[in-house]
C-alpha positions in Angstrom: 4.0 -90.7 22.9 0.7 -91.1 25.0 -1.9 -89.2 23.3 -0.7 -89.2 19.9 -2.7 -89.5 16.7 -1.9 -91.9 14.3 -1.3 -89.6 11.5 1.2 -87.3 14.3 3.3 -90.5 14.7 7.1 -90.9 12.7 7.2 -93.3 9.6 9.9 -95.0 7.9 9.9 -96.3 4.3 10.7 -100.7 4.2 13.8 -100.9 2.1 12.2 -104.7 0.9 8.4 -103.8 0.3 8.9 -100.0 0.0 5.8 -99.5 2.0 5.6 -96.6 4.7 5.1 -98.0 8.0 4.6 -96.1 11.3 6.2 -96.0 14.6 4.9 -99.0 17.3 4.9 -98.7 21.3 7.1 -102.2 20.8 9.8 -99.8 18.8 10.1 -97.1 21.2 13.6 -97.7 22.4 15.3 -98.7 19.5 13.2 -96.7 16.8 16.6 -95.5 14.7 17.4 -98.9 14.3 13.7 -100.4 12.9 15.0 -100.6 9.6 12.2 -103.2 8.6 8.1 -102.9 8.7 7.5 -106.6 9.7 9.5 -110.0 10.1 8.8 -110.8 6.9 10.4 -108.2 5.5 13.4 -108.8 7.4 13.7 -112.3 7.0 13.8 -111.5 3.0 15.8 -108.7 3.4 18.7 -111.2 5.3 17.5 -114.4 2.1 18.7 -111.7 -0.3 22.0 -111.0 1.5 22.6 -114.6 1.8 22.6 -115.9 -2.0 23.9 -112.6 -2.8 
């Protein structure tokens, strides 16, 4: 994805914070499975399963 401009890149909705979030060089192999926009939000997301 060399060249690409920011607004051109894939996004995702978080499921916790329901905030878009875009597509990071760190996600490029496993993009389908980014399910989360930080480790925050995926740290809550696995405290709500938990005491669920």
């Amino acid at each position: 994805m060399n060249g690409v401009k920011k607004e051109h890149l894939p996004s995702k909705i978080c499921p916790v914070c329901r905030l878009p979030f875009s597509w990071r060089k760190k996600w490029e192999r496993n993009w389908e499975r980014v399910k989360y926009c930080s480790e925050r939000c995926r740290r809550e997301a696995k405290l709500k399963r938990s005491t669920s």
